[in-house]
N, C-alpha and C positions, 0 to 999 in steps of 0.2 A: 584487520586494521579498519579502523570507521572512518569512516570517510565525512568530508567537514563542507563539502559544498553547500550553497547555499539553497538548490532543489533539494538536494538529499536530507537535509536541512529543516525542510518544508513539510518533505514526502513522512519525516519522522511526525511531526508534533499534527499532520493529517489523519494518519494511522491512530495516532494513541486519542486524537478526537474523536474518530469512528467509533474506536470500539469504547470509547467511554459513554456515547449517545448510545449503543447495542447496549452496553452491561446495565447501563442505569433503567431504561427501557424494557428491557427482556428479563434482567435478572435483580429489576428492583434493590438496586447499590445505591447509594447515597455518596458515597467517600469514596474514590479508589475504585477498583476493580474486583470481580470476584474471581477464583484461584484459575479458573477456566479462563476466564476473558484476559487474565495476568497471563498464563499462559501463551496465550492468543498472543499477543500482544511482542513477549519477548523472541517469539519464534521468528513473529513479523519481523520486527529489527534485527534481528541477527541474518534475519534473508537481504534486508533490504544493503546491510554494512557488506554482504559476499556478493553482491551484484556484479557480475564481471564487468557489464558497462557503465559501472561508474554514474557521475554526475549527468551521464549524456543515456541513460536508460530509455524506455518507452515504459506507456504505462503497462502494467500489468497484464492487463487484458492484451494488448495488442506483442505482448514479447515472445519470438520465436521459441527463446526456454524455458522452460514451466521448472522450476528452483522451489516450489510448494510440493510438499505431500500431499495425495489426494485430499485426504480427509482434513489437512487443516485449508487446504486450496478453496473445499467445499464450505469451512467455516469462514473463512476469512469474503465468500462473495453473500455469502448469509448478512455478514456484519456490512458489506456495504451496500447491498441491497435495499438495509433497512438504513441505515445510517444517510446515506447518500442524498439523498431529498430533501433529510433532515438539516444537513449541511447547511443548508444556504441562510437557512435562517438563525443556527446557534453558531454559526464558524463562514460567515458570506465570505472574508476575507480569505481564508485558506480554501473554501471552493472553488472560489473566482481560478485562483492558482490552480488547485487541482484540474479544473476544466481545460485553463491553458496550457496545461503543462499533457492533457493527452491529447490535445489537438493538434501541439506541435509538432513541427518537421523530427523525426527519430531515425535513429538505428534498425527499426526493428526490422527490417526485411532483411537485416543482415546479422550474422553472428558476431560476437565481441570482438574477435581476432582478424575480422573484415573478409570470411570466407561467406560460403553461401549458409540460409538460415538451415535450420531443423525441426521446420514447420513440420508436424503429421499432416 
């Protein structure tokens, strides 16, 4: 079920800016994506629509569950490692967000169901 908040909302059209500034950059696309960064892409949102914690998530980086397969976990910090800095100056308005939104107060020291986390 996708969920329609208005972070989650944000957290979508962030993603598909990332890896649009990644594909156009690295894999030289003009239009759209290429099949890998498409890839990329809808795995992202189908991870982001099963988020147990919902609208009130933590970023990424900071969530007790790791819900990425390694290997796209590895791609997906590629794309904003590179993307990321890029941000501010093709998308200032959705990074300003994205900033505020891992700085804020989270969940994440706790699991969805408000038991303890599953930090390794």
């Amino acid at each position: 079920m996708a969920q329609t908040s208005a972070r989650i909302g944000r957290e979508r059209k962030t993603l598909e800016a990332m890896i649009r500034i990644f594909c156009r950059d690295r894999h030289g696309t003009t239009d759209g994506f290429c099949k890998d960064c498409e890839r990329l892409l809808a795995y992202a949102l189908k991870r982001l629509d099963k988020c147990p914690f919902g609208a009130e998530k933590p970023a990424c980086a900071d969530c007790p569950i790791h819900c990425y397969r390694p290997d796209m976990r590895e791609r997906i910090r590629a794309v904003m490692r590179h993307a990321g800095p890029r941000m501010i100056w093709r998308h200032p308005v959705l990074a300003a967000f994205h900033l505020m939104d891992g700085r804020s107060k989270s969940t994440a020291g706790s699991s969805p169901k408000g038991g303890p986390a599953n930090k390794p």
